[in-house]
Every structure is written in structure tokens, then in C-alpha cells.
C-alpha positions in Angstrom: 156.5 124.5 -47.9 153.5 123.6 -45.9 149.8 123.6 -47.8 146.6 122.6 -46.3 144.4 119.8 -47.9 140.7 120.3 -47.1 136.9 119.9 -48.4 134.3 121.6 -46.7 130.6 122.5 -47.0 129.1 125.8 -48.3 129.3 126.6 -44.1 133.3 125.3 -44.3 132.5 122.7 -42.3 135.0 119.7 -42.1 133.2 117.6 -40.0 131.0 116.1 -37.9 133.9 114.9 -34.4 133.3 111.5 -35.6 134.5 111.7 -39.1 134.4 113.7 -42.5 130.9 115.4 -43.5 131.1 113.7 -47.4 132.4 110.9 -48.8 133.1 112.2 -52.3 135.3 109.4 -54.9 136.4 112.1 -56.9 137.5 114.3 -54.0 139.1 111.1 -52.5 141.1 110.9 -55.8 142.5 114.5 -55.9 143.2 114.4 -52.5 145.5 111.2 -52.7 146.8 113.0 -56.4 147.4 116.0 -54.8 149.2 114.5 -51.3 151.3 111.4 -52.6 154.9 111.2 -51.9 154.4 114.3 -49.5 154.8 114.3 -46.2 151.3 114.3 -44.4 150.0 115.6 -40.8 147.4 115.1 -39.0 145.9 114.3 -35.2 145.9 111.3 -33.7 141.7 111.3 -34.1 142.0 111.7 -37.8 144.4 108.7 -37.8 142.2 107.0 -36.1 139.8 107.3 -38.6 141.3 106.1 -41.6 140.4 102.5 -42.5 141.8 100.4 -40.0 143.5 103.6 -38.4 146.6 102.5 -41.1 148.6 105.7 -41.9 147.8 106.4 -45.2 150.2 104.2 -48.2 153.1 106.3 -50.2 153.4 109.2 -48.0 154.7 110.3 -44.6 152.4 110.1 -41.8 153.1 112.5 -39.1 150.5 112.6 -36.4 150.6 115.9 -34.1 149.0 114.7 -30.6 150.1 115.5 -26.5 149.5 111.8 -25.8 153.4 111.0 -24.7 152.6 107.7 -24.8 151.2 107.4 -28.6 152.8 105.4 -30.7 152.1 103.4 -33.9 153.5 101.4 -36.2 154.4 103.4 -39.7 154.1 106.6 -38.0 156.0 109.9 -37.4 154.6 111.2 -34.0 155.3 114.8 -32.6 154.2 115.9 -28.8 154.0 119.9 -29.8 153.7 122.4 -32.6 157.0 123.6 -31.7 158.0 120.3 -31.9 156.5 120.2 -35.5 158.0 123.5 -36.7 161.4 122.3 -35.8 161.0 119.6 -38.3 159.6 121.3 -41.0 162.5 123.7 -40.8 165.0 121.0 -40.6 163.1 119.7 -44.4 162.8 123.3 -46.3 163.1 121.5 -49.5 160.2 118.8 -48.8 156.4 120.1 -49.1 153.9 119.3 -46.1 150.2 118.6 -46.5 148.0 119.1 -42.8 145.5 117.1 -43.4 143.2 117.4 -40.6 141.1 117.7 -38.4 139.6 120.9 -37.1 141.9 121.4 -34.0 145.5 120.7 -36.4 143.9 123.2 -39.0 143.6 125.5 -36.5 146.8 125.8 -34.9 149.1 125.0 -38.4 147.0 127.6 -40.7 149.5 130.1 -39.8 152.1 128.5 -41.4 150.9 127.6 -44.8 151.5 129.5 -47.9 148.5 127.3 -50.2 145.3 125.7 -48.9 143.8 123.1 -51.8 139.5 123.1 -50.9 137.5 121.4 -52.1 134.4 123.5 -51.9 131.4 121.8 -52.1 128.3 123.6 -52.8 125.9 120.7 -51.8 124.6 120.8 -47.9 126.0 118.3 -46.4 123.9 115.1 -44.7 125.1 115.7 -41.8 125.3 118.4 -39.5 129.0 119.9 -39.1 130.2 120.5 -35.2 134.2 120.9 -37.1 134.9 123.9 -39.5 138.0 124.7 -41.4 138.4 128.7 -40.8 136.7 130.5 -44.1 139.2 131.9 -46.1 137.2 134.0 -48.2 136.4 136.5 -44.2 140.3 136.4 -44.0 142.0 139.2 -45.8 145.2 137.6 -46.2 143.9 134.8 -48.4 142.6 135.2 -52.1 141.6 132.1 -54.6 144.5 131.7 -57.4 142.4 129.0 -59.3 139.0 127.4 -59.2 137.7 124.1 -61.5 134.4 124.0 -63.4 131.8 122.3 -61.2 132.3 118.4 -60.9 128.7 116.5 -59.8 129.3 113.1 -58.1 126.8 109.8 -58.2 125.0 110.8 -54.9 124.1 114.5 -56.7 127.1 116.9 -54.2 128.2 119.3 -56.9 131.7 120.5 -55.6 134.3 122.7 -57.0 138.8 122.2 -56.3 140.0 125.4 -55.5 143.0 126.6 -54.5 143.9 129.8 -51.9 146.9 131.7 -51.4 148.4 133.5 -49.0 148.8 137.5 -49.9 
């Protein structure tokens, strides 16, 4: 099973190319609740910017990137999406998270069945450039679930919702 992981502003963006558009604790939280002791993927750039560019602790990191020479320490790497797919269907029983960024969510939407957003209803403080692809203009997703409104410290108002694929 493969699910994407995602928060994203009342525009769906992700974003900004140099990192995420919020920095919400409570989102944070969920996100590590919601991923640990899955298998994660990502690109190398979102890697990158993790604290420290450490894979993230008590998961599977599995970076998606054409740099042949990439490597690093704690890390599954994989050249190609074909590459990817091969090992997802080698571990049916496991469940995948993409976590990121714009160009992985792109090209692996296709082949998730659940998409876990956080959507936050506050504009963001900076300007997205990255967007997740809005769910809500494709016809193939629908939202199973949605929380009651949670309001951090610095005032975003946000909402965990989960989308399915029809």
C-alpha cells in the first residue's frame, strides 16, 4: 500500500523550493504518528532538508533521485520510478508513505490508494512556487474523514484530512 503524507495551504501549496511553507508542532506530530515504522520516500532535496539532512529516525528512508552517484549513510536510494515500483511490489504487505516534495508527489500520486493532508486554512507566510495536485479538481479522489479545526500558537488554523481513491 502506498499513501501520500502532505500539508498544504488553502492554494495546496507544499512549498516554497527551499523548504516547507509552515512549520506547524501539531502537524509535525501527526506526521511522525502517522509515518513511524513505515517505509518513507522522498527526493534527494527533501532529504536534504531535514535537520542535518539525517534520514528521518524509526522508519525507512528511501530517497527517489537520478544522481547515480548519491549515496548516504542510513539510506535506501533508487535511480527511477520503475526502479521504485519494483520494490514496492516485491513488499505488498508493507505500507509506503511519499513524503515529498513537489516533483516525487507528482510522479508517485498515481500509485496511491490514501493521501493524509493536512489542510491548512491559514495563508501561508510565504509564497508557494511547489504545489501538491488539489484533490478536490480530481474526480477520482473524495475525502473519507476530516478533524474539527485545530489552531496552533502562531494563529494557522488547519484541519487532518484524509482522501481516497474512488
Amino acid at each position: 500500500m502506498v499513501s501520500a503524507i502532505v500539508a498544504v495551504s488553502p492554494d495546496w501549496g507544499i512549498g516554497d523550493g527551499k523548504g516547507m511553507l509552515y512549520r506547524l508542532p501539531g502537524d509535525l506530530k501527526y506526521f511522525r504518528q502517522v509515518t513511524m515504522g513505515h517505509p518513507v520516500i522522498m527526493g534527494r532535496k527533501t532529504l536534504d532538508s531535514f535537520p542535518g539532512g539525517k534520514p528521518l529516525p524509526g522508519r525507512e528512508n528511501i530517497v527517489l533521485t537520478r544522481d547515480k552517484a548519491y549515496a548516504k549513510e542510513g539510506v535506501t536510494v533508487v535511480h527511477s520510478v520503475a526502479a521504485l515500483r519494483r520494490l514496492l511490489s516485491a513488499r505488498p504487505e508493507e505500507h509506503f508513505f511519499v513524503i515529498g516534495g513537489g516533483e516525487i508527489y507528482q510522479k508517485l500520486l498515481p500509485d496511491c490508494d490514501t493521501c493524509y493532508v493536512t489542510m491548512v486554512e491559514t495563508e501561508a507566510p510565504i509564497e508557494a512556487s511547489v504545489f501538491f495536485p488539489d484533490l478536490r479538481k480530481k474526480h477520482s479522489w473524495k475525502m473519507s474523514c476530516v478533524s474539527e479545526p485545530h489552531t496552533e500558537e502562531s494563529g494557522a488554523v488547519y484541519r487532518f484530512t484524509i482522501w481516497e481513491k474512488q
